[in-house]
NUMAR-901319 format. One line per 4 residues: number of its first residue (from 1); their letters; for each residue x, y, z of C-alpha. Coordinates in Angstrom, 1 decimal, padded with zeros to 4 digits. Each point is the difference from the previous one (the first is absolute). Layout:
<pts>
NUM	A	X:Y:Z | ... .
</pts>
This chain:
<pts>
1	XXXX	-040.4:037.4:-037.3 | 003.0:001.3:-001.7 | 001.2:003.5:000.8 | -002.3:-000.2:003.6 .
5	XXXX	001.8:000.6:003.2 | -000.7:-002.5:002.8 | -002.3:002.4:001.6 | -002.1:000.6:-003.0 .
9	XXXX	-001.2:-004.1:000.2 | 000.0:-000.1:003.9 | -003.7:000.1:-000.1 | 000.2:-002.8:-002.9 .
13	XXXX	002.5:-002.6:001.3 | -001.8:000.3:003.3 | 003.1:000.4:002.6 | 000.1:004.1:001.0 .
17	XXXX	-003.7:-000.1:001.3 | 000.2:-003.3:001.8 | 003.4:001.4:001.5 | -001.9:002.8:001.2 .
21	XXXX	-002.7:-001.5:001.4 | 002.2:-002.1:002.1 | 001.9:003.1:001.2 | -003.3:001.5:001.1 .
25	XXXX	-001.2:-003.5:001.4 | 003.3:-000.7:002.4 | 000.1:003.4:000.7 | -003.4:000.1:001.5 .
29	XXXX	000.0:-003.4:002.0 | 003.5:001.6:001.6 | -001.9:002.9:000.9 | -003.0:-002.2:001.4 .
33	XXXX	002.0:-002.2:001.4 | 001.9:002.1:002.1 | -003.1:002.2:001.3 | -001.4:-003.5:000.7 .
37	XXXX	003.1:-000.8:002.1 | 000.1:003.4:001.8 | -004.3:-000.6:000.2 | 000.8:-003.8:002.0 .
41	XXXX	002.9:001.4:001.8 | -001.6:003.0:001.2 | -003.9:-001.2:000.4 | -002.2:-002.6:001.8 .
45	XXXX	000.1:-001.7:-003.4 | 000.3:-003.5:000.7 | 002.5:-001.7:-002.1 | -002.8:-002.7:-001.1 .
49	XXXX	-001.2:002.5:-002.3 | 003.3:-000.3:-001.9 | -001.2:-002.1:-002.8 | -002.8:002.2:-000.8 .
53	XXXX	002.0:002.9:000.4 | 002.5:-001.3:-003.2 | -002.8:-001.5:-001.9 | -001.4:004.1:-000.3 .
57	XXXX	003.7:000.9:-000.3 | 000.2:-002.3:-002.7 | -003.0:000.9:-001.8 | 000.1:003.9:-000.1 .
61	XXXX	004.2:-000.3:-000.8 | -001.1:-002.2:-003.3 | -003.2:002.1:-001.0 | 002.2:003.5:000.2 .
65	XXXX	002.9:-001.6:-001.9 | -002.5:-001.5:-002.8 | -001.7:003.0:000.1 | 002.7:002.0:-000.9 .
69	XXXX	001.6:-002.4:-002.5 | -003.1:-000.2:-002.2 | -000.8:004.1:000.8 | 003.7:000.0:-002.0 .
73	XXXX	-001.0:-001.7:-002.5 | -003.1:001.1:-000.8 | -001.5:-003.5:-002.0 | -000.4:-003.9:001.3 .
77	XXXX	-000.2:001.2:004.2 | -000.7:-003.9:000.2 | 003.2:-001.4:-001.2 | 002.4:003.2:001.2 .
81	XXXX	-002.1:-000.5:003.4 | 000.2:-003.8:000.5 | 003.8:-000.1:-001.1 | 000.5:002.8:002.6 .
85	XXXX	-002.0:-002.8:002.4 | 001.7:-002.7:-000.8 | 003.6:001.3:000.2 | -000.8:002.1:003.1 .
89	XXXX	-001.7:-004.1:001.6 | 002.8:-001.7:-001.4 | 002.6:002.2:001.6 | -001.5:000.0:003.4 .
93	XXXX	-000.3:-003.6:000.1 | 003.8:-000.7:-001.3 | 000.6:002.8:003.0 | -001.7:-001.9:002.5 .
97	XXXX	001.5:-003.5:-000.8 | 003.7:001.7:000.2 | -001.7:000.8:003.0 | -001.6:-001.8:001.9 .
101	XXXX	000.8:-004.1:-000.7 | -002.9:-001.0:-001.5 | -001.7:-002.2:-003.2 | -002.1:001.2:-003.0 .
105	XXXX	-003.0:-000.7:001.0 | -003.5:000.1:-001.4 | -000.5:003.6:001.7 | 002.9:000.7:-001.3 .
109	XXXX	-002.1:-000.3:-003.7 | -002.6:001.4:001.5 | 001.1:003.3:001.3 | 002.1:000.3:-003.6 .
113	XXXX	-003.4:-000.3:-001.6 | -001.9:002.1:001.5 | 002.7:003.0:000.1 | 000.3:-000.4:-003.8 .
117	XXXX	-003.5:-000.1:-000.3 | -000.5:003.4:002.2 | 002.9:001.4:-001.7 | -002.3:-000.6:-002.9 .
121	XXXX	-002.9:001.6:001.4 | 002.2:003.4:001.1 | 001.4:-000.3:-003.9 | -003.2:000.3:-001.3 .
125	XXXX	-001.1:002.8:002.6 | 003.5:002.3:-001.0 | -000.7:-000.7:-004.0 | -003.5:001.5:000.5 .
129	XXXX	001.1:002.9:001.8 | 002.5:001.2:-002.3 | -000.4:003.8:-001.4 | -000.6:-000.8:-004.0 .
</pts>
């Protein structure tokens, strides 16, 4: 490690590709959330629909970020992926408790779970479609 610059072991220690997988990931839920918005404001969308609506937001924000992270790396899309996940889950849900007043709850887990796990998935997708 000696003589390396901080760039050089980016991919190594793990932090650069996770970083900008988590840029891509809030930057696409912003973008989805606010042609959401403009869709409920605008449309005969009822507002019901709400919960689905962020679930997919959700989902396709955490798959491009985990996507991109592991595309970056170029080796273990699982563990760049799910890390992108679970920080990308973990930061929504502190988000929401500052909030909204609400407990940890079991969905809570849940939801963390399941993002990491699909963050995961997308890692494993951008590692395999990397130009060798």
């Amino acid at each position: 490690m000696k003589g390396k610059s901080l760039s050089e072991m980016a991919p190594r220690l793990g932090g650069a590709p996770v970083l900008h997988g988590l840029i891509y990931a809030f930057a696409v839920a912003f973008g989805a959330i606010l042609l959401a918005t403009m869709l409920l404001t605008w449309s005969s969308i009822p507002e019901a629909k709400l919960p689905v609506i962020v679930y997919i937001i959700n989902l396709a924000s955490v798959l491009t970020g985990s996507f991109v992270a592991a595309r970056r790396t170029g080796e273990k899309g699982w563990y760049y992926g799910g890390l992108t996940g679970l920080f990308y889950s973990v930061a929504i849900t502190i988000l929401g408790f500052m909030l909204v007043s609400a407990s940890f709850t079991l969905h809570n887990l849940v939801q963390i779970a399941l993002l990491s796990s699909i963050g995961g998935l997308g890692g494993i997708i951008g590692v395999n479609t990397k130009s060798r």
